[in-house]
C-alpha positions, 0 to 999 in steps of 0.5 A, spaced: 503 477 562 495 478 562 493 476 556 490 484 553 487 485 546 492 488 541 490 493 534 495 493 529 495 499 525 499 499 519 499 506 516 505 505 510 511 509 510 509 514 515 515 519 517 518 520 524 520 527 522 514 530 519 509 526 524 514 530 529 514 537 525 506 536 524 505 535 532 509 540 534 504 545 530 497 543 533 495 539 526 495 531 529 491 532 535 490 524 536 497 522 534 500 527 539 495 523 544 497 517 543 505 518 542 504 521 550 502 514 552 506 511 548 513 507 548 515 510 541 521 507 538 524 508 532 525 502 527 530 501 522 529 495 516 537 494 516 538 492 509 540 494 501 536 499 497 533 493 493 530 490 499 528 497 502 520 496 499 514 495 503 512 489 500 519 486 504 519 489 510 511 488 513 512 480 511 519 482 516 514 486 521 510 480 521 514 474 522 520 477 525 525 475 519 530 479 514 528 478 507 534 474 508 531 468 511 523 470 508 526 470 501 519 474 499 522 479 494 514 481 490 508 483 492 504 477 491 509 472 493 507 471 502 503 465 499 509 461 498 513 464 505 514 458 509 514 460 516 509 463 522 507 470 522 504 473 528 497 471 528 500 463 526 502 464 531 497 466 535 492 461 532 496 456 536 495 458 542 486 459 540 487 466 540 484 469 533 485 474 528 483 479 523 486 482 518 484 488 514 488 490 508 495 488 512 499 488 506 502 481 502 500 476 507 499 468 506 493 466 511 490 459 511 482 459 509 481 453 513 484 456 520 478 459 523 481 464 528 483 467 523 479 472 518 482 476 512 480 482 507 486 481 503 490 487 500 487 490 493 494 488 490 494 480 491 492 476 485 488 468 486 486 469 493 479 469 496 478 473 503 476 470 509 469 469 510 468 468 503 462 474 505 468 479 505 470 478 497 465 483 493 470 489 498 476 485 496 474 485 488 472 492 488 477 495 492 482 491 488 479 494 481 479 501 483 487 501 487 490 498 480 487 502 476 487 509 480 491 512 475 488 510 468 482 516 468 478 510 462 478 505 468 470 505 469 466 500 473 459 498 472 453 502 475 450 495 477 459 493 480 457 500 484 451 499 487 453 492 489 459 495 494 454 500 496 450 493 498 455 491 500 457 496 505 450 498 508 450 490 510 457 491 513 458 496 517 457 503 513 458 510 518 454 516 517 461 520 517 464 515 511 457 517 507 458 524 509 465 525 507 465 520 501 459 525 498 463 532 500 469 528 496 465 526 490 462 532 489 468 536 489 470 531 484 465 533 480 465 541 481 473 542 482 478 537 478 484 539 482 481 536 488 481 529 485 487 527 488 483 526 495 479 521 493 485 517 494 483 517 501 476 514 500 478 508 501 481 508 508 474 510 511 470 505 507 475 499 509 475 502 516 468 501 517 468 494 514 475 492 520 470 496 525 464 491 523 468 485 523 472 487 529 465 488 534 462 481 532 469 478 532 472 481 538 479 478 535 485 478 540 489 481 534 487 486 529 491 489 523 488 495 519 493 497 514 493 504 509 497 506 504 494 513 502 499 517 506 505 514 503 502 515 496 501 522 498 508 523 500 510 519 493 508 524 489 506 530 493 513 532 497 516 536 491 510 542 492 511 541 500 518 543 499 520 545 493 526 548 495 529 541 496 528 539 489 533 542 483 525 542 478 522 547 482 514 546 481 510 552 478 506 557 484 500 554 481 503 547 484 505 549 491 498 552 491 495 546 489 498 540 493 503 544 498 498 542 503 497 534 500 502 530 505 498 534 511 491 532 508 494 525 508 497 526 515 490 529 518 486 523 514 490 518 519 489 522 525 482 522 524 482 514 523 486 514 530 480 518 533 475 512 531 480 506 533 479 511 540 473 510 540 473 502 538 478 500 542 476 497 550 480 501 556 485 495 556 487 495 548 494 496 547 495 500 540 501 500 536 502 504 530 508 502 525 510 504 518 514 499 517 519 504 513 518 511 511 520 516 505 525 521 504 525 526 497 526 524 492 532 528 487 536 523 484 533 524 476 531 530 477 537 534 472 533 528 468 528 531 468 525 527 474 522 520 474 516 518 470 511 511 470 509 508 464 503 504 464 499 500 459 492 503 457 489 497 459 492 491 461 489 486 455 494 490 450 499 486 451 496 481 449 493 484 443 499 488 440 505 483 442 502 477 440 502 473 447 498 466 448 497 461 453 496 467 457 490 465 464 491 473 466 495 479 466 494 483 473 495 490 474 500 490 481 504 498 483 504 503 479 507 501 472 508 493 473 504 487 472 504 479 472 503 475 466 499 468 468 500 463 464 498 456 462 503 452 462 511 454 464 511 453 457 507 458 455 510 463 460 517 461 457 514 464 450 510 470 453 517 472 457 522 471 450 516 476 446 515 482 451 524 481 451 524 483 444 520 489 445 525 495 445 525 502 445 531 507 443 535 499 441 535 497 448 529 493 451 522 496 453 520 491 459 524 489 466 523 482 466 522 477 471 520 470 470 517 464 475 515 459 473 508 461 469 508 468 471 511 473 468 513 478 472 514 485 469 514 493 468 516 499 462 522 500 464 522 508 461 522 513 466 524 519 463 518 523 458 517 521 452 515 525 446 509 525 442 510 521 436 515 515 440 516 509 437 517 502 439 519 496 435 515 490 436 518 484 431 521 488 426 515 494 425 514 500 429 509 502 433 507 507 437 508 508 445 502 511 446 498 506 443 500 502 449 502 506 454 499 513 458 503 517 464 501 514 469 504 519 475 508 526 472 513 525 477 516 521 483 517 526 489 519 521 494 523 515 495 524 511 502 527 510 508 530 505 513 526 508 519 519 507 521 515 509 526 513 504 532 509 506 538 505 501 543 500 506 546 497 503 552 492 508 556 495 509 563 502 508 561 507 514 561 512 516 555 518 513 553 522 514 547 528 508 547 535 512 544 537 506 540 533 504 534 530 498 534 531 493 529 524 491 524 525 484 525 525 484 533 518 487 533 515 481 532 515 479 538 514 485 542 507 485 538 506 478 540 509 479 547 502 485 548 498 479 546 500 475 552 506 470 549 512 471 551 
């Protein structure tokens, strides 16, 4: 096969019947002109509802393997996977890669085919080259903490990425939307919800920069705005699927969110357009996608809890030996310790923590790292306690709402479109299963 460059573009948990419902209505002009030219398949992850998460199923995409043989479970663990991914692969044969945000990948900084940002929810890695660090850390700080509203980076922490980003690649039409976005911020709070949209086209133009000076065979550039959107947005776009009906107020202010999210992605199609040679090969993949979410609604729907600050655990329950608590998705967290030991004695002290009799955290423990998260999703009332070694303490003295309502739940299903310009339109009747789109990904850069 004729060797030809490949864009990967990872935009997590898009849904294959909104992008045909939003395409049919005119909103998605260049989605709709790269499904025209493409073999759209649809894919199907084929596993249990505990494995049907995007940090399993992109290590899937990648290696072509079930998390049955990948065993990557978390978030953070795809240091540890023991076989080649795609761009290993690719590196055997001197082609080079570069991937920009793709979501829990293991790399090794020696291989010099191969360039990384790596995703803002990985713990004790280092981007390749080292130049790309200051995005990686500041991405990283604003992603884990994008709910807590006392979250603050410094003046000089910003104007360091502002630095940063006029020596990599910064676009007058990233400049301009970030200013219309911030401004709204300021002088229309409902408005705040967009900024979550911000970093897609600070990243891009930082995968756009790498990608001109590079020119790398394969290049991977991964968003998750949209499937945060549909998470907790889908209930105001259609509440007649919901049993907790929002307000009209609601349905005013977010009914139009999951489309804002689809129409952000269509630009950024725009732009790979233009960046993209004549012979490229584009492919969109989602990996999975969403579905509403209604099963605790008669609850009064599901809810995350985060602590207000990550240190307070520390603080009010007593841990020691602890090197670093790191924030991971939504209300979870990793407790790294100093010693297996130590990691023993934190996890035994987190376990004794209850709430209503029963325990307040889930709990997983893995040699020094304690992995968890507040396992109270229902609300809790404002003068809530927790009982720690015996006394009580007050919820809210650890923990915020960190997100009102969980909207959106996945799907087996994703989108998987090989867009070649001159190519005509197919669409396989059969899905196609996750694992085997691997090798067609490897089959367009030239390895069969």
């Amino acid at each position: 096969m004729e060797n030809q460059n490949v864009i990967l573009l990872e935009f997590n948990e898009l849904c294959p019947p909104l992008l045909e419902k939003f395409i049919a209505q005119g909103h998605l002009p260049n989605f709709a002109k790269l499904y025209g030219s493409s073999k759209a398949y649809t894919t199907d992850a084929r596993c249990d509802v505990e494995y049907l998460e995007p940090w399993i199923q992109w290590v899937t995409l990648h290696t072509g393997l079930p998390f049955e043989k990948h065993k990557v479970f978390r978030l953070g663990q795809a240091q540890n996977l023991q076989h080649d991914s795609i761009w290993d692969t690719l590196s055997k044969h001197g082609k080079g890669s570069w991937l920009c945000g793709s979501m829990n990948v293991r790399w090794d900084n020696s291989d010099k085919n191969l360039l990384v940002l790596p995703d803002p929810w990985s713990i004790d890695v280092e981007a390749s080259p080292k130049e790309l660090q200051p995005f990686y850390h500041f991405v990283r700080a604003n992603v884990q903490e994008h709910t807590n509203s006392n979250h603050r980076l410094s003046v000089k922490d910003n104007l360091a990425f502002l630095g940063f980003m006029l020596k990599h690649g910064l676009s007058m039409s990233t400049l301009k939307r970030l200013t219309e976005i911030v401004f709204k911020q300021v002088t229309k709070a409902d408005d705040r919800w967009k900024k979550a949209t911000i970093l897609d086209w600070l990243q891009f133009d930082v995968f756009a920069h790498v990608y001109k000076k590079h020119s790398p065979s394969f290049a991977t550039f991964f968003s998750n705005s949209t499937a945060h959107f549909q998470h907790k947005f889908w209930r105001y776009m259609e509440p007649e699927r919901f049993p907790m009906k929002p307000s009209q107020k609601e349905i005013d202010l977010y009914g139009d969110a999951i489309l804002y999210a689809y129409k952000n992605h269509d630009a950024l199609i725009g732009k790979v357009f233009d960046l993209a040679n004549p012979d490229t090969t584009i492919i969109l993949s989602s990996a999975l996608s969403q579905q509403p979410y209604t099963e605790k609604d008669e609850e009064g729907g599901k809810r995350f809890y985060r602590p207000h600050q990550m240190s307070v655990l520390t603080e009010k329950f007593g841990l020691a030996g602890v090197e670093k608590i790191s924030p991971v998705m939504s209300h979870q967290f990793h407790v790294i310790c100093e010693s297996e030991t130590a990691a023993k004695a934190n996890y035994d002290a987190l376990a004794a923590v209850t709430y209503d009799g029963e325990g307040l955290f889930s709990l997983r423990l893995e040699g020094k790292d304690v992995f968890g998260g507040c396992r109270i999703y229902q609300p809790v009332k404002n003068n809530a306690t927790i009982q720690v070694q015996g006394k009580d303490m007050a919820f809210s003295d650890v923990f915020y709402l960190a997100d009102n309502l969980k909207s959106g739940m996945h799907h087996p299903h994703g989108v998987f479109w090989v867009y070649k310009p001159t190519q005509s339109f197919e669409k396989p009747e059969t899905l196609l299963p996750l694992e085997d789109t691997t090798q067609v990904i490897l089959n367009e850069c030239g390895l069969t």
